[in-house]
C-alpha positions in Angstrom: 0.0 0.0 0.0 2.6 2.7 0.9 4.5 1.7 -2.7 1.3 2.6 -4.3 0.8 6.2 -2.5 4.5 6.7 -3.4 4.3 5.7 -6.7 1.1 8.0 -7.3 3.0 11.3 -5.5 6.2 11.0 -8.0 3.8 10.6 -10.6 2.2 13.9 -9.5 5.3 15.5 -9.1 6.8 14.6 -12.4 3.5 16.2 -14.0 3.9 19.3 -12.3 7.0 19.9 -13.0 6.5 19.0 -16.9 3.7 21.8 -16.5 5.9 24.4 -14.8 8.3 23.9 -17.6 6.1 24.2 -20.1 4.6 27.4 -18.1 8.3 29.0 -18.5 8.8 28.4 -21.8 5.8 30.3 -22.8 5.3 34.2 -23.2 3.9 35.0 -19.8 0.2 36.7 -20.2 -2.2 38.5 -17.9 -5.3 37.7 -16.7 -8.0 39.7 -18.2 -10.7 39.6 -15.1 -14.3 40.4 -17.1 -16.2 43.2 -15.2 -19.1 42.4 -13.3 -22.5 42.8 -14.8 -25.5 43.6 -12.5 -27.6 41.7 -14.9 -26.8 38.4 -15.5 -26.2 37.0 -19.1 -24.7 33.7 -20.5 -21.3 33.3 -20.7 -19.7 34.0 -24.2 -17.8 30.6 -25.4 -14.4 32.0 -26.2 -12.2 30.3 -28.9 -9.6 29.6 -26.3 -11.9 27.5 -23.6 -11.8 23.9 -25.0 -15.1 21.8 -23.0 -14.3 19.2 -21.0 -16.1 15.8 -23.1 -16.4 13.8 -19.5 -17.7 10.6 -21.5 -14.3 10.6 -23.7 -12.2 10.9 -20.8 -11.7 7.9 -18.6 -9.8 9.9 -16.5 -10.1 13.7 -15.4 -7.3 15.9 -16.7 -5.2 17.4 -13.7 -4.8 20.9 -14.5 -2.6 23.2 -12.2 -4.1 26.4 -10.9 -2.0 29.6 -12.2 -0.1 31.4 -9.3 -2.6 34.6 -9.1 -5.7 32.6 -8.1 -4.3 30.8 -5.1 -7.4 30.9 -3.2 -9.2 28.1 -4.9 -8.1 24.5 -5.1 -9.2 22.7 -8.0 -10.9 19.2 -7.9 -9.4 16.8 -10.1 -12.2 14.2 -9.6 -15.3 16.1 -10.2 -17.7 16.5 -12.9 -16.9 19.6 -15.1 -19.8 21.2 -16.3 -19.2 24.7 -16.7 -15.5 24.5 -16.3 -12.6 24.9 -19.2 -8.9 24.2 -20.4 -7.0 27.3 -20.7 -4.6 27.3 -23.9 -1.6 29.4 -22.8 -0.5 29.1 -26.6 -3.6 31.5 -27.5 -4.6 35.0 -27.0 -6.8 35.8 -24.4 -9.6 38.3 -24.9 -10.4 41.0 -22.3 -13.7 39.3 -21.7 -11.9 35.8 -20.2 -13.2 34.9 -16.9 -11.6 33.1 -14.6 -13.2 29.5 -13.7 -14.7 30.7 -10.5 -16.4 33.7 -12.1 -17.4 31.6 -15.2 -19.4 29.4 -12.7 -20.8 31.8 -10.9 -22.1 34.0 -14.1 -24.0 30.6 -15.0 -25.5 30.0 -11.4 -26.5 33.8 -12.2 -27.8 33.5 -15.4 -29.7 29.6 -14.3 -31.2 31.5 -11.3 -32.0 34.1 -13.3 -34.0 31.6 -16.1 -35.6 30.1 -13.5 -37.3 33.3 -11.7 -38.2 34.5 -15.2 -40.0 31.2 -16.2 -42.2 31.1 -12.6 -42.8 34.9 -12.0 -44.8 36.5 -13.8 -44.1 40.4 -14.6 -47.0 43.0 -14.2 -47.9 46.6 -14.7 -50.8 48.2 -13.2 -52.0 51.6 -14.1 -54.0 52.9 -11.3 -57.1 55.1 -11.6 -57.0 58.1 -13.4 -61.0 58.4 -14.5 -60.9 61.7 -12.0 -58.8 63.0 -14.7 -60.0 66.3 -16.8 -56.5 67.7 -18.5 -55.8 69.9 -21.4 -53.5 69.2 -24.1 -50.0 70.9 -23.1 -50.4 70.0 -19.1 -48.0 67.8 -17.2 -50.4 64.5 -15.4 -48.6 62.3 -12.4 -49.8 58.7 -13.3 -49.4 56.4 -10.0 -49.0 53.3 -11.0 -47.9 49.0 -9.5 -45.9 46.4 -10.2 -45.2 42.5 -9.8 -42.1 40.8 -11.0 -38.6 40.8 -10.2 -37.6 44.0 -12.3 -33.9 44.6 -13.4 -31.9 46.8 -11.3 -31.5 48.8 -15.0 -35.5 49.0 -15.7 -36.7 52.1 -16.0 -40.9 52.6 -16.8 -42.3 55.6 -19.4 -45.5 56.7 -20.3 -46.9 56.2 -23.6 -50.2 58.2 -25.3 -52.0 56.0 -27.3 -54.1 57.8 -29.8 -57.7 56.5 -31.7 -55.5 55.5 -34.4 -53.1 53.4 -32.7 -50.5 55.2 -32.5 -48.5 55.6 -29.6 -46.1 58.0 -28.2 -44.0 58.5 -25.4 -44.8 61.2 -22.9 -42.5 61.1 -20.0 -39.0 60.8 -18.8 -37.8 57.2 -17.5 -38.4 56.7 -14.2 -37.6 53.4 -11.8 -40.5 53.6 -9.6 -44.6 55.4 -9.2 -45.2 57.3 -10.1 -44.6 58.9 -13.6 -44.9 62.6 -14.2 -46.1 62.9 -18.2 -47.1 66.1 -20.4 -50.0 65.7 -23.1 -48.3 66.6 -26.0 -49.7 70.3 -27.0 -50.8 69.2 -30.5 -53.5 66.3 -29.8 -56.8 67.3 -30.4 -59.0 67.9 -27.1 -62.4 66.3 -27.1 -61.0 62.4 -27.9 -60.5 59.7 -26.2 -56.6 58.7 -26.0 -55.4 55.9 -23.0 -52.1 56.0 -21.6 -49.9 52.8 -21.5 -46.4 52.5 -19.5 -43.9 50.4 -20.7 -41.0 48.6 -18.7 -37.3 48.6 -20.4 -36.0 45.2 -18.7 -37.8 43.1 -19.3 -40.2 45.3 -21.3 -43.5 44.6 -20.2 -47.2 46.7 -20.8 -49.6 47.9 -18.5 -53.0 47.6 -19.4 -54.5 51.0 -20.9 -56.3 53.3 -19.2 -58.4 55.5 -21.2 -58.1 59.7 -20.7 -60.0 62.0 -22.4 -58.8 65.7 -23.0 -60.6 68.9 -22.3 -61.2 71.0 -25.8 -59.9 74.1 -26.3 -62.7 76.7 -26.9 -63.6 78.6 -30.1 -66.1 81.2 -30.7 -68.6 82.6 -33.7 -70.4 85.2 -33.4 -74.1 85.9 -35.6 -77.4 87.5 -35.5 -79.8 85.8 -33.6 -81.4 84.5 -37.2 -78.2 83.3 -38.4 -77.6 86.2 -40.8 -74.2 88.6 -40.6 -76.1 92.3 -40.2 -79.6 93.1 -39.0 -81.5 96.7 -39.6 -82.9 98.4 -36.5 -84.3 101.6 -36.0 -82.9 104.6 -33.5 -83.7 102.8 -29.8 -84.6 99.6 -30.7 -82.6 96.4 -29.5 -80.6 93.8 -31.6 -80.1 89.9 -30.8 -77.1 88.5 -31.3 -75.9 85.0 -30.9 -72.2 83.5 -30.0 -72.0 79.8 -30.6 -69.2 78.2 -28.5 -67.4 74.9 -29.0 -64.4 73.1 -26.5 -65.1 72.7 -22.9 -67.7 74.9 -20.8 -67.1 77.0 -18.9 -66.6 79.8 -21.5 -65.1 83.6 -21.1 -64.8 85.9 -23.3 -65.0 89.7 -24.8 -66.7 91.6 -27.6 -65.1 94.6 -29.3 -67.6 96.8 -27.5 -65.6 96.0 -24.2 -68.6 93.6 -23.4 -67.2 90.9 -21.6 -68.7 87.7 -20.5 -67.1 85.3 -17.4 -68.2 81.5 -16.9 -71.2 81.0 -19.2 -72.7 77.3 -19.4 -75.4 78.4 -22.1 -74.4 77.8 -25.7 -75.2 79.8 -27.8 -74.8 82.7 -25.1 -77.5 85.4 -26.4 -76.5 89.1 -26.3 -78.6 92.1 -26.6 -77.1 95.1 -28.1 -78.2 98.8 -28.3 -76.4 100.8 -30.5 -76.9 104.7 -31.6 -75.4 104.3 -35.0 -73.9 101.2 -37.0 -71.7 99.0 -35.5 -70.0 95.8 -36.8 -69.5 93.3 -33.7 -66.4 90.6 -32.9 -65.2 88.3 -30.3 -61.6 89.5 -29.4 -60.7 86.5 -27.3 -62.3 83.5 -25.7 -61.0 81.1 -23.2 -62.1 78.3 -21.1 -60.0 76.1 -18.6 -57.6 75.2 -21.5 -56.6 78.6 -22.5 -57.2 80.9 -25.3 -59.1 79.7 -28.5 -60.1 80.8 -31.7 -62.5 83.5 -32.7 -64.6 83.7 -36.0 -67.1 86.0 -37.5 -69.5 89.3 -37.4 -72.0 90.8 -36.5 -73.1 94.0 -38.1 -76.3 96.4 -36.8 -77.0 99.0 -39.0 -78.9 101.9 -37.3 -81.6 103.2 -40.2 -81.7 106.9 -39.1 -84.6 107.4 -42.1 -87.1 109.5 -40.6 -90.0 108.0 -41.7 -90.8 104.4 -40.5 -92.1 101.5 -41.8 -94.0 98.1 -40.0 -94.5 95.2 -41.4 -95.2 91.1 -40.8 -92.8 88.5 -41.4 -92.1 84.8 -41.5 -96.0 84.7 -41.4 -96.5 81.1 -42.2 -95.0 80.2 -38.5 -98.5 81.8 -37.2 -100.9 80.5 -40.2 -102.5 77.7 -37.4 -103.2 78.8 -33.3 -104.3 77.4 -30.6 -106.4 79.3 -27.7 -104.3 79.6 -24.8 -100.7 78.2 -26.1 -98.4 81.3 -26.1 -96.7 82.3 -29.7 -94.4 85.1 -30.8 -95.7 87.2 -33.9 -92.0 88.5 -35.9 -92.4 92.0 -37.8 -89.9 94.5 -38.9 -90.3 98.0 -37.6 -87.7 100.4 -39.7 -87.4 104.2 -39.4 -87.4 106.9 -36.9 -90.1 106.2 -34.1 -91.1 108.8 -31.5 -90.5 108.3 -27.8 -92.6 106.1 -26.0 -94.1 104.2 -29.1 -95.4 101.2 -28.4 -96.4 97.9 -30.6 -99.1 95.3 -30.5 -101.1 92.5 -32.2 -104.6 92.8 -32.9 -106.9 90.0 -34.4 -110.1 90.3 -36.3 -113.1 87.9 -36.7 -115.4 87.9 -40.0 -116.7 91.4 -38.9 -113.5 93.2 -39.3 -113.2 94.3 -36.4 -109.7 94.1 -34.6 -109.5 93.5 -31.4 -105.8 93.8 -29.4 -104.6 90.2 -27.6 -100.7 91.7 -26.7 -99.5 93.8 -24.3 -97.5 97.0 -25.2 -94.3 96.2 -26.5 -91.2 98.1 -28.2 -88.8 95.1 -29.4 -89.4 93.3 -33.2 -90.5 90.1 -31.3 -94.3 90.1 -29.1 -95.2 87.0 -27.3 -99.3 86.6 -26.8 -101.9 83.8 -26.8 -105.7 83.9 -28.4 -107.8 84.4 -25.3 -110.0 80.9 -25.1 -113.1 83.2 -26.0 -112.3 83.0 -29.7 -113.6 80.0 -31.0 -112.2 78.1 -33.5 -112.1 79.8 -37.1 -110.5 81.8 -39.6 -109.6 85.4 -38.7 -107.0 87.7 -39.8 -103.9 89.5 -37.5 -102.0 92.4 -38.2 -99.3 94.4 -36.2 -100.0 98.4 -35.1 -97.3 101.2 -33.3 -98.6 104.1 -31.6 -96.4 106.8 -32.1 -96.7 107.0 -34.8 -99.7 105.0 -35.6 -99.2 102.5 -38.5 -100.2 99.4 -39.3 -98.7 96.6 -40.8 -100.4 94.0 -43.6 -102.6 91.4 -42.1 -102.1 87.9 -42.6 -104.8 84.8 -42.1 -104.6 82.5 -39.4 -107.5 79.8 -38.1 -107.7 79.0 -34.8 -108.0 75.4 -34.3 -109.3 73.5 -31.7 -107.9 70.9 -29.4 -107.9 67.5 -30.1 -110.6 64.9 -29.7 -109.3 61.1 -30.4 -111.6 58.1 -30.1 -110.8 54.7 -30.1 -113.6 53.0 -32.4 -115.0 49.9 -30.3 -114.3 47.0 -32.3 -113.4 43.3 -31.4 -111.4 41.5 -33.7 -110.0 38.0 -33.9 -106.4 37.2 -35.1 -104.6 34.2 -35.7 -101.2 33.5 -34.5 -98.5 36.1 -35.8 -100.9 37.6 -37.9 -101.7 41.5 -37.9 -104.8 43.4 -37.3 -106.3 46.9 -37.5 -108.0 49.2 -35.5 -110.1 52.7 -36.3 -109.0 56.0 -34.8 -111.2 59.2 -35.1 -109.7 62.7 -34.6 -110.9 66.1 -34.3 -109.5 69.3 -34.1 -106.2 70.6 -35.4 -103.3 68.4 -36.9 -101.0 66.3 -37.8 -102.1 63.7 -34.8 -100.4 61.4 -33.1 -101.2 58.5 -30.6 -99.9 56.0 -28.4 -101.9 53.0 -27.4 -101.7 50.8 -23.6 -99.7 48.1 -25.5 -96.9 50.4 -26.4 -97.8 51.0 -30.3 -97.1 54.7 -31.5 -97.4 56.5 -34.7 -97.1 60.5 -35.0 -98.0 62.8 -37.9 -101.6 61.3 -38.8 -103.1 63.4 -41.7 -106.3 61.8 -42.2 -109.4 61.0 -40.1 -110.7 58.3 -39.8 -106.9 56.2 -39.7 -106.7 52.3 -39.6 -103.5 52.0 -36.6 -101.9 48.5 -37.2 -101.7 46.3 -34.0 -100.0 42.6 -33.5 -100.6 41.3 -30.5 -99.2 38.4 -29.1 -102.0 37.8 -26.2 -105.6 38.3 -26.2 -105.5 42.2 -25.5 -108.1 44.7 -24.6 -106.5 48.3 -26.3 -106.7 52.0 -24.8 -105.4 55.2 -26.0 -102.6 56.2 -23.1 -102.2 59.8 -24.6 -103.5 61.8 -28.2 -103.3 65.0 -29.8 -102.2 67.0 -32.2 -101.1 70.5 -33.2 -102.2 72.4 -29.6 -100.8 69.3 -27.9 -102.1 66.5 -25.8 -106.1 66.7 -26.1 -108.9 64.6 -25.1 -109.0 60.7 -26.0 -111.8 57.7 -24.7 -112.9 54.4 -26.5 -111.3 50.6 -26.2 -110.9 47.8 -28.6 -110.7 44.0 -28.0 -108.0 41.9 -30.0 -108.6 38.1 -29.3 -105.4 36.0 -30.5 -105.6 32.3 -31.5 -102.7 30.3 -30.4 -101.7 26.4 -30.0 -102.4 25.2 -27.0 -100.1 25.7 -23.7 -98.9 22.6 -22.0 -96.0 22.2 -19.9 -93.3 19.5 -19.7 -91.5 18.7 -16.1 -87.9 17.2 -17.6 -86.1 14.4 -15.8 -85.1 15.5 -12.5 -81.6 15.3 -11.2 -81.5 14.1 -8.2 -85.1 11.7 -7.5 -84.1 11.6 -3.6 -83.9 15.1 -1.8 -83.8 16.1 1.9 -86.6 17.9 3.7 -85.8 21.7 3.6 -83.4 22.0 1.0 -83.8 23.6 -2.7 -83.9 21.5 -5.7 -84.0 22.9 -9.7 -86.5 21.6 -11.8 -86.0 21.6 -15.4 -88.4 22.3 -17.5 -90.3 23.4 -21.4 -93.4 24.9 -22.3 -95.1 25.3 -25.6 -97.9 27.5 -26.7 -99.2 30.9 -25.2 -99.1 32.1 -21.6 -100.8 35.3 -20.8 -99.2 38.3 -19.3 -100.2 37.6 -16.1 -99.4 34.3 -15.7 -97.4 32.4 -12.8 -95.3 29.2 -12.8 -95.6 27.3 -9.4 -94.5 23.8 -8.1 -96.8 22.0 -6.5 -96.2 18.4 -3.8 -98.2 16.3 -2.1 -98.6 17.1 1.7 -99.7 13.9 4.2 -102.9 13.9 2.7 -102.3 13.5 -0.8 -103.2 17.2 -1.2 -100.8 19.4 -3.5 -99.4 22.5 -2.1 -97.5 24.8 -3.4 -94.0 25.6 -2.6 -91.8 28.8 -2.9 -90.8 28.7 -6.5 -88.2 31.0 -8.4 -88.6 30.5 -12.1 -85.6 31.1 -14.8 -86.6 30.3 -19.0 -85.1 26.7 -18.1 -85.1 25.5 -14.9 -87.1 26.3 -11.8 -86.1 26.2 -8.1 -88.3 25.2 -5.4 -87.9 25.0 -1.4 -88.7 21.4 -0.4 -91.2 21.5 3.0 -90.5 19.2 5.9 -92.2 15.4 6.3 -94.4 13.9 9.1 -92.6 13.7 12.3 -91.6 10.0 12.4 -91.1 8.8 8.9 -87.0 8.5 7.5 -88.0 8.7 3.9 -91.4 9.6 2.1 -92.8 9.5 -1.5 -94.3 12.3 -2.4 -95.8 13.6 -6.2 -94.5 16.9 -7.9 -95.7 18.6 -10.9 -96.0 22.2 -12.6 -98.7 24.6 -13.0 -99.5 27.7 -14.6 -102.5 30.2 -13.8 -103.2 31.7 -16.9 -104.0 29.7 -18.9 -104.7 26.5 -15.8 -102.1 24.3 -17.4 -100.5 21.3 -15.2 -97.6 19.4 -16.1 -97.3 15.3 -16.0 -96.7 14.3 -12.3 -93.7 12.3 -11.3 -92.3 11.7 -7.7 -89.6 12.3 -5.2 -88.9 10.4 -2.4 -87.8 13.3 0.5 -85.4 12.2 3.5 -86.5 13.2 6.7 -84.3 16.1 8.3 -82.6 14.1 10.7 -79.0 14.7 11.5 -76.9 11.8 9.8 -74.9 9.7 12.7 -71.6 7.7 11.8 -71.1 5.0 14.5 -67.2 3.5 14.4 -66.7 0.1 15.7 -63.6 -2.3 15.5 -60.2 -3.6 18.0 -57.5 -4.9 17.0 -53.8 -5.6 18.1 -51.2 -5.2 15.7 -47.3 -4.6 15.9 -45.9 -1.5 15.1 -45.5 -0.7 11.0 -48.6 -3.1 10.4 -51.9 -2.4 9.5 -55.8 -3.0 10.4 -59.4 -1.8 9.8 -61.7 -0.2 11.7 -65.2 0.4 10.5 -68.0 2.9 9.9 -71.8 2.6 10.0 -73.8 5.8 8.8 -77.4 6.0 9.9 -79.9 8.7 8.6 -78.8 11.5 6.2 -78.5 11.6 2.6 -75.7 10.2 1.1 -72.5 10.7 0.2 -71.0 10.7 4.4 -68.0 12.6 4.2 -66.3 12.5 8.0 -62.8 13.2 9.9 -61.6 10.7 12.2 -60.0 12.1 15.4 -56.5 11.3 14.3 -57.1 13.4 11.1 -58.1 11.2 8.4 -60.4 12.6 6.1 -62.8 10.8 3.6 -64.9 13.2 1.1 -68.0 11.6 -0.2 -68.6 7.8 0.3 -71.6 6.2 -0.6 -70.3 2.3 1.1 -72.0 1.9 4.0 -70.3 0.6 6.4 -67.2 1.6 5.3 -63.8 0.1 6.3 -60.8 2.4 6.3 -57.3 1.0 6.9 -55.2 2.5 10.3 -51.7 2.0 11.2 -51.0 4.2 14.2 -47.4 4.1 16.1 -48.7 4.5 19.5 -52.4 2.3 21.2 -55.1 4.7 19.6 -58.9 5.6 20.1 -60.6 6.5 17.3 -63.6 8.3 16.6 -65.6 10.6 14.6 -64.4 14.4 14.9 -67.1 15.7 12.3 -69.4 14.1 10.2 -71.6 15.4 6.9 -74.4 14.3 4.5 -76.6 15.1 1.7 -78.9 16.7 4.5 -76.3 18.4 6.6 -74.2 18.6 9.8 -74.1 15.0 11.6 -72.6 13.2 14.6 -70.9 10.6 15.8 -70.7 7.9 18.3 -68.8 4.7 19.3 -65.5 4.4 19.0 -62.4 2.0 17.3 -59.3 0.9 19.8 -55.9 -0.5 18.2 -53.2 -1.6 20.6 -49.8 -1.0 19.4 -47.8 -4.6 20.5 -44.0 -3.1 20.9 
């Protein structure tokens, strides 16, 4: 034995020394150490590392360790996995590691693959939706992650756009939250989401939609749409600024007029001037800054001393209705004299004109025929006091409000089919109606007028609400639609389950065929003691419905009883099958069994389960569970290490919460 140790340590020796030589001989290079990364990454095979082919090789290659690394002893009779020869006759690149780092770059990078294939990287985008921003304003958007995030990664906000496209909008950041500017350009008024995107490993967020405020813009018009309007010295002129972008709106006319925080759009603006004036918006803003401003409004100020009156847009007044307000329009150009005042006047066949306005000075009176007027044709004209002149009449006929009966009528339809009933109006029109089953129609030119119905029940008809041009009138009358349709019956599918405990809920499946009525109510019915059906509290879906079992007679385990269906409208019953219902009582699970055995070996203890619907599912008191068994009794195998009681700890059934009693002893023989 101690020749073979020494022959081994000479051989040693002589190998070292052959490598030391061979060490000299060549030029002597550094050790290029590769710089740490702080992410991991595989290790780049370098033409100078030669793998180790460990089935080849009956025996490992003893390589000496080079003088600098002295800390690390090699094993010669390992497995080399990772590991390489190091050709000294080669160059080295800077990017050599030593063994030891080498190894410990592809624990790294295997560590690294592993946490990348089980975790799962996230980013949430927390709530924005309080968000109202302009486009040019700086948002914060908090956001959370999940996932083992490089040291490097940094997060950015994108804007998504309803194209597509996406853009970034923020600086990197490594953590919540991001502070991002809406680009300036994007359009307020859309709908953009926002998106933020990890750099290693780059990974989305969901996107969170974020709608921008508009910027405002302004037009300004005469009230009637037109650029200029005539008025007379003293008289008033309407103008009209329409507004777009986000309320609320400011802004000033070139008369110095200026408006703060309106809502209303159009804003309406009355104007006074003493000679013409042409009218502009000089700026508008709202809460994202100044807009844009667009046309003109001009009032010219007719100075001609001698005034004129006259009607227009007369065909807005050719029909009235007694006691519904309406405006009468008329130009009034020239000079008037202080305190002139306008007004409306109406004349019946006689000619005589009679005034329904108040004194007014503006282009625009607002009156109502008094309800003494009764339907007919007049004529109506405008007059001014001061001075007096009248303006052209027109003809208008005052129309009544509207009567609308429902002709009585009974009418029989066949399934699917279409029928119609007879309306009458009076008074003026178009008409409309709406009937109790829902069916409109609007703009009815002729009296009598067939209305189309298509019922699906028998359905008695009523008018809900008529009228025509002096709105909702005066309506009566009904009509009685009788619809033929296949018979109803109703089909109780197989049941589930044909044994059910007392008290608990079972779902009945279910078809019908043919016509219910409106009113109509599904119910399930069982037998009580008697042979009586009662019915039980029933909650009915379009295929299934669930009813509440009741309770059995106090003494009986299980009892047959009948089940069916019924409808009240039509009285339809379904076929009757039956259910046999378990008595409520609490399921009991008595163990039973002794035994000696030696320690390591097994036995069997058994269970009886009395009462309950089955499956039993019970834990034993030394922890052994069994979900759902339907043996009864049922033998389970035991092999305790110490003598052991056993019992039931909890017991359940189809019915509920059980007990249990008795118990199992095995003696452990050491």
């Amino acid at each position: 034995m101690f020749r073979f140790v020494l022959l081994i340590f000479c051989g040693l020796m002589f190998l070292s020394n052959q490598a030391d030589a061979q060490r000299r001989s060549s030029t002597p290079k550094r050790k290029i150490l590769a710089p740490k990364k702080k992410a991991p990454a595989p290790v780049k095979q370098q033409p100078t590392v030669i793998p180790v082919d460990t089935v080849s090789q009956p025996k490992p290659v003893q390589v000496t360790t080079p003088a600098a690394d002295t800390t690390r002893a090699v094993d010669t009779t390992s497995k080399i996995d990772s590991t390489a020869i190091i050709d000294n006759d080669l160059p080295i690149s800077k990017d050599t590691l030593t063994e030891k780092e080498a190894e410990e770059q592809l624990e790294k990078t295997a560590v690294k693959t592993v946490a990348d294939s089980v975790r799962s990287y996230k980013i949430i985008v927390e709530d924005i939706t309080y968000l109202s921003v302009c486009p040019g304003t700086t948002i914060t958007i908090p956001f959370k992650t999940d996932g083992p995030f490089d040291e490097d990664n940094t997060f950015i906000a994108h804007l998504i756009d309803v194209t597509g496209k996406s853009v970034p909008i923020s600086l990197p950041v490594k953590k919540s939250p991001i502070k991002a500017v809406i680009p300036s350009y994007k359009i307020g008024g859309e709908v953009y989401r926002i998106q933020i995107i990890s750099s290693i490993p780059v990974v989305r967020s969901q996107e969170v939609p974020l709608r921008l405020l508009q910027t405002p813009a302004a037009r300004i018009e005469v009230i009637d749409g037109t650029q200029s309007v005539r008025i007379m010295p003293g008289q008033e002129a309407h103008l009209r600024v329409s507004l777009t972008g986000t309320a609320p709106w400011s802004f000033r006319l070139s008369d110095s007029t200026t408006v703060h925080q309106t809502m209303s759009n159009p804003h309406y603006l009355i104007v006074k001037p003493r000679d013409v004036k042409a009218y502009k918006i000089l700026g508008i803003s709202n809460a994202c800054g100044s807009g844009t401003m667009s046309g003109e409004a001009i009032v010219n100020v007719n100075n001609n001393p001698e005034p004129k009156l006259e009607l227009k847009e007369v065909d807005k007044i050719a029909k009235l209705c007694s006691g519904i307000p309406f405006q009468v329009p008329f130009n009034a150009t020239g000079k008037y004299k202080e305190g002139n005042k306008f007004v409306v006047q109406i004349a019946d066949r006689t000619g005589a004109f009679k005034t329904i306005s108040a004194p007014d000075t503006s282009g625009y009176i607002m009156t109502e025929i008094p309800a003494t007027y009764k339907p007919g044709e007049y004529k109506l004209r405008v007059t001014s006091s001061a001075p007096y002149l009248v303006s052209q009449t027109t003809n208008v006929t005052i129309v009544s409000p509207t009567v609308t009966v429902l002709q009585k009528d009974s009418i029989r339809l066949g399934e699917n089919e279409t029928g119609e009933l007879t309306l009458k109006f009076t008074g003026g029109g178009p008409w409309f109606a709406l009937l109790s089953d829902g069916t409109y129609e609007n703009n009815i030119q002729e009296s009598p007028y067939k209305i189309k119905v298509k019922p699906f029940y028998d359905t008695n008809y009523q008018i809900t609400s008529a009228g025509g041009l002096c709105g909702v009138g005066k309506f009566s009358g009904t009509a009685k639609v009788t619809v033929k349709s296949p018979p109803a019956s109703i089909t109780l599918e197989k049941l589930p389950q044909n044994m059910v405990c007392s008290g608990s809920t079972i779902e009945i499946p279910y078809k019908t065929e043919g016509r219910y009525n409106p009113g109509n109510k599904f119910v399930v019915q069982v037998t009580d003691k008697s042979g009586r059906f009662v019915s039980l509290p029933t909650t009915v879906t379009p295929t299934s419905m669930k009813a509440k079992i009741g309770g059995v007679a106090v003494g009986d385990t299980i009892r047959t009883q009948k089940i069916r269906i019924i409808s009240s409208s039509p009285a339809v019953s379904s076929a009757i099958e039956e259910i046999d219902v378990i008595a409520p009582d609490k399921a009991v699970g008595e163990v039973s069994g002794r035994g000696t055995i030696t320690a390591g070996r097994f036995t069997r203890i058994q269970l009886k389960f009395k009462n309950g619907l089955p499956p039993w599912s019970f834990t034993l008191s030394d922890g052994t569970a069994i979900n759902g068994t339907f043996l009864n009794p049922y033998l389970i195998s035991v092999s305790p290490a110490t003598t052991t009681e056993y019992k039931i700890s909890s017991l359940k059934s189809g019915c509920g919460t059980g007990s249990g009693k008795g118990s199992a002893i095995v003696t452990v023989d050491n």
